[in-house]
TIMAR-452318 format. One record per atom (N, C-alpha, C): chain; residue in one letter; x, y, z; atom name. Coordinates in steps of 0.2 Angstrom, whole numbers, plus 5000, padded with zeros to 4 digits. Layout:
BEGIN
> A	A	X	Y	Z	CA
...
This chain:
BEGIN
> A	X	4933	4932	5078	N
> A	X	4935	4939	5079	CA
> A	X	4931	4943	5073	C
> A	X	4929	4949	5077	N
> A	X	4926	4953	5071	CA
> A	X	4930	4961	5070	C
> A	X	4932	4960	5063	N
> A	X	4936	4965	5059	CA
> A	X	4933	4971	5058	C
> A	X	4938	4976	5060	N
> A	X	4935	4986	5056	CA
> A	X	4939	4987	5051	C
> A	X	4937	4990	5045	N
> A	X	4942	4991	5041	CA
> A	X	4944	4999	5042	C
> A	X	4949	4999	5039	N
> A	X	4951	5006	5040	CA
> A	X	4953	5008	5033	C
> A	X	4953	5014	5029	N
> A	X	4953	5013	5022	CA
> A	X	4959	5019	5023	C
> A	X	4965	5019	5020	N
> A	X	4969	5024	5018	CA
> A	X	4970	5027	5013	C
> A	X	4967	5033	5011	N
> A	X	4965	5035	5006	CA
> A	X	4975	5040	5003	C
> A	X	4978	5036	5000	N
> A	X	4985	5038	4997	CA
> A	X	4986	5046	4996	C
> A	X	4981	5048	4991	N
> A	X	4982	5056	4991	CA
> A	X	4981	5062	4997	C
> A	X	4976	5059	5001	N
> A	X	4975	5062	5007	CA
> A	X	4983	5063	5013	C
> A	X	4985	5056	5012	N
> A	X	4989	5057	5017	CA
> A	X	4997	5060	5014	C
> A	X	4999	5059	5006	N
> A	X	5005	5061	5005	CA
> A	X	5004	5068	5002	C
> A	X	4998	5069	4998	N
> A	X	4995	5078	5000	CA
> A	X	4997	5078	4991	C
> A	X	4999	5073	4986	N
> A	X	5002	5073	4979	CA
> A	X	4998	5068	4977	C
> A	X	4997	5070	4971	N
> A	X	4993	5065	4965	CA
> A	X	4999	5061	4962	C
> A	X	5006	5064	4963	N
> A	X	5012	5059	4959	CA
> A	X	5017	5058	4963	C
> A	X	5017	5050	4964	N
> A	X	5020	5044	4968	CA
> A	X	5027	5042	4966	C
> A	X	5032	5045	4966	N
> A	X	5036	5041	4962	CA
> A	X	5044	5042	4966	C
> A	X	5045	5042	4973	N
> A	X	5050	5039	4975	CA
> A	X	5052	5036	4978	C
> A	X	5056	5033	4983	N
> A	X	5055	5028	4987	CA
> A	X	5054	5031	4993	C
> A	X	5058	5039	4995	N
> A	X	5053	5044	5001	CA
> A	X	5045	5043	5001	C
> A	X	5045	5043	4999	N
> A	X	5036	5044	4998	CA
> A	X	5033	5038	4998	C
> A	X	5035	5032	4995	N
> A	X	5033	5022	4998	CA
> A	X	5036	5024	5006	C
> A	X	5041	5025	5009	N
> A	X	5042	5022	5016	CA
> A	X	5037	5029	5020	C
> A	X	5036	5037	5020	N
> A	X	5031	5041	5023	CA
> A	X	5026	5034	5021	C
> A	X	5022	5032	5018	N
> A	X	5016	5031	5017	CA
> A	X	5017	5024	5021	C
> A	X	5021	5020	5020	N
> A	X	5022	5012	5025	CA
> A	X	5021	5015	5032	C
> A	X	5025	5020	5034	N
> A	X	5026	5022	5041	CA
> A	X	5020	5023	5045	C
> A	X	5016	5027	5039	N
> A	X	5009	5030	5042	CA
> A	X	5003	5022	5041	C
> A	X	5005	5018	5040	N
> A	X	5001	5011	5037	CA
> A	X	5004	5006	5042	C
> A	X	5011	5008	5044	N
> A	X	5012	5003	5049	CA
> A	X	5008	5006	5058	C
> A	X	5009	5011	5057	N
> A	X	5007	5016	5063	CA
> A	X	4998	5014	5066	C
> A	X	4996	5013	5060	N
> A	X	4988	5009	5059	CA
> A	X	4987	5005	5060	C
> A	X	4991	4999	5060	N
> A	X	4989	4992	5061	CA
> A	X	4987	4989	5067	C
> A	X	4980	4987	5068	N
> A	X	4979	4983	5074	CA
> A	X	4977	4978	5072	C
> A	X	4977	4974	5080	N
> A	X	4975	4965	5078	CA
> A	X	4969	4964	5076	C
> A	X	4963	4968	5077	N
> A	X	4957	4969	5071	CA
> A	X	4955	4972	5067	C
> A	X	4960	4975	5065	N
> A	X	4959	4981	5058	CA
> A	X	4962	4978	5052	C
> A	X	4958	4979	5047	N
> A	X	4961	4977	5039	CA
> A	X	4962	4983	5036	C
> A	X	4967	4985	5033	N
> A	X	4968	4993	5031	CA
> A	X	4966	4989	5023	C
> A	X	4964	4995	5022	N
> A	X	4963	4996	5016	CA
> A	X	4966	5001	5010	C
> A	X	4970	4999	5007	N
> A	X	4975	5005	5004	CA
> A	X	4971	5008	4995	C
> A	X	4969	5016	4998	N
> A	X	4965	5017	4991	CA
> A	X	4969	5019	4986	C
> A	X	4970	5018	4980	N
> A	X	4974	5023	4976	CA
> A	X	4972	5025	4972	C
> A	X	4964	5030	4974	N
> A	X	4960	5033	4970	CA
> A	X	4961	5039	4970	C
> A	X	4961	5045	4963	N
> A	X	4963	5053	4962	CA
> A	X	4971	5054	4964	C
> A	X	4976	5047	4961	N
> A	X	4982	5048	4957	CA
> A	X	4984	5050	4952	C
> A	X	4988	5052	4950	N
> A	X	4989	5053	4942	CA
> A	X	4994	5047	4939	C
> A	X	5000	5048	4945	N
> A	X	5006	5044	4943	CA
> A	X	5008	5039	4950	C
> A	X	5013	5034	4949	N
> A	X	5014	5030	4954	CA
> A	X	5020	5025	4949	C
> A	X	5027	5026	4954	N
> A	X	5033	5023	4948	CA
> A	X	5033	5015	4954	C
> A	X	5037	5013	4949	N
> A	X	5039	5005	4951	CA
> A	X	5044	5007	4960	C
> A	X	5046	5010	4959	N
> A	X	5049	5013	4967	CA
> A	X	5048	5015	4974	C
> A	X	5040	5017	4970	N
> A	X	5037	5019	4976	CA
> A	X	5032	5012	4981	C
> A	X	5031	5008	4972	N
> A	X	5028	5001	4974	CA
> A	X	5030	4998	4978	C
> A	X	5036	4996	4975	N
> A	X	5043	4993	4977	CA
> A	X	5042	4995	4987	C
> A	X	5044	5000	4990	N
> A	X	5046	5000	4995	CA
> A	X	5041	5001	4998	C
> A	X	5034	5001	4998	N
> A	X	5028	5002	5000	CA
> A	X	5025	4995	5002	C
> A	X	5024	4992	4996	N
> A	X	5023	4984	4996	CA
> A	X	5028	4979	5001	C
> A	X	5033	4981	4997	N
> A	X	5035	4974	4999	CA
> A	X	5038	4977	5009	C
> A	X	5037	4982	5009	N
> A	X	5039	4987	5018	CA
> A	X	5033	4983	5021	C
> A	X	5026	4980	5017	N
> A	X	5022	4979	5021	CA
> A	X	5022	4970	5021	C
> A	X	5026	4968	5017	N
> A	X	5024	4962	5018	CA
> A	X	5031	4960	5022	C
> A	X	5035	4964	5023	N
> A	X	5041	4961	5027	CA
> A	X	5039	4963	5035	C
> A	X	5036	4970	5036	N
> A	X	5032	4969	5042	CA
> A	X	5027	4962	5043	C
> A	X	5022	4963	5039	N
> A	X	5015	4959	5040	CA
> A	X	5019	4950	5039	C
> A	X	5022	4949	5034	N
> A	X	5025	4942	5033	CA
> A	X	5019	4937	5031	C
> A	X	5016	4935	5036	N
> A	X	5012	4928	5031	CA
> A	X	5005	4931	5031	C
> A	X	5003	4938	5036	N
> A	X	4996	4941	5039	CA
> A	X	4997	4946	5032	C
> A	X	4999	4947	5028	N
> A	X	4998	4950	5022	CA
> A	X	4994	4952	5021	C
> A	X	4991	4944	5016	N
> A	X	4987	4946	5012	CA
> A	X	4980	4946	5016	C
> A	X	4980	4944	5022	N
> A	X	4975	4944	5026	CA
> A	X	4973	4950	5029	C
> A	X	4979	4957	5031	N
> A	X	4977	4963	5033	CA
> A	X	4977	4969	5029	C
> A	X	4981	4967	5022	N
> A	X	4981	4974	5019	CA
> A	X	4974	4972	5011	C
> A	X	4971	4976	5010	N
> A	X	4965	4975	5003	CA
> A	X	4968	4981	5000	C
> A	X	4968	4982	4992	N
> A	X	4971	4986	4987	CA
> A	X	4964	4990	4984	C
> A	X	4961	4995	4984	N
> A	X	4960	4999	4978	CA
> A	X	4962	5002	4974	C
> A	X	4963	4998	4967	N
> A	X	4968	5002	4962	CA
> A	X	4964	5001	4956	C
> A	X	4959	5005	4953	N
> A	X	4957	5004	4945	CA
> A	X	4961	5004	4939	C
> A	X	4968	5005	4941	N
> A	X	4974	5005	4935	CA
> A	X	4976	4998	4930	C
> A	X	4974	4996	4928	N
> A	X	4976	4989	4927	CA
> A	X	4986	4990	4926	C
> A	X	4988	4995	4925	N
> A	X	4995	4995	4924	CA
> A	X	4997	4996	4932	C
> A	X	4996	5000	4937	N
> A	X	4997	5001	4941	CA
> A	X	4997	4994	4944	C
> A	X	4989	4988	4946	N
> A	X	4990	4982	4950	CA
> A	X	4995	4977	4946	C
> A	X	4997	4979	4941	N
> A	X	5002	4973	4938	CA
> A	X	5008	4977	4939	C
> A	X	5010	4983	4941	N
> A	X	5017	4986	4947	CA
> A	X	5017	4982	4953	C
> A	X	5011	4981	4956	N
> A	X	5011	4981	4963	CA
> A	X	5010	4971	4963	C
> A	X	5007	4968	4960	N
> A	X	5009	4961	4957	CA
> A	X	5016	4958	4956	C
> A	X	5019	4963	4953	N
> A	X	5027	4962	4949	CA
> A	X	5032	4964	4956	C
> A	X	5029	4967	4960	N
> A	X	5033	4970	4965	CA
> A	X	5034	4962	4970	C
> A	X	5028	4961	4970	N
> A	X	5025	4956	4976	CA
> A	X	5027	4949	4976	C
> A	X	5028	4950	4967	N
> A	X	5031	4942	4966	CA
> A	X	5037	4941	4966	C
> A	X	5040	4948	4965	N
> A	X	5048	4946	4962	CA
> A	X	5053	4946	4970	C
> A	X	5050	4949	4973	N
> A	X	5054	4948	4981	CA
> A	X	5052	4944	4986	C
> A	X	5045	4940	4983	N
> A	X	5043	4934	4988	CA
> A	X	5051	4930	4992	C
């Protein structure tokens, strides 16, 4: 099977540089689950943020892995330069496994 990717650029679609409630992870899951098809890999960019809290992670991530379940880490790809920011979304990932 061959894959499109599709890249969702965060800022563009929540229209704010600063992430930080749990309204703003499920708007953002809503429009990501809206997207998913059987041969797309979304791509979640988190480029030209400023801020992003454990809450938004929280209900974002783990909204996507309770839909996706074991197709995970096979459908969703992260761009995140923050190194604090991919140790949120690591800590999120682990702790609700």
């Amino acid at each position: 099977m061959t894959f499109s990717y599709l890249t969702i650029k965060i800022k563009s679609e929540i229209i704010t540089p600063h992430l930080v409630t749990r309204d703003q992870g499920k708007k953002l899951l809503s429009i990501i689950i809206s997207n998913i098809k059987p041969d797309y890999i979304i791509i979640i960019d988190f480029g030209d943020l400023e801020t992003i809290s454990p809450s938004f992670i929280d209900e974002l991530f783990n909204g996507l892995k309770k839909e996706l379940g074991d197709n995970f880490s096979k459908k969703i790809k992260v761009i995140c330069h923050v190194p604090e920011w991919r140790k949120l979304i690591q800590a999120a990932l682990k702790y609700r496994s």
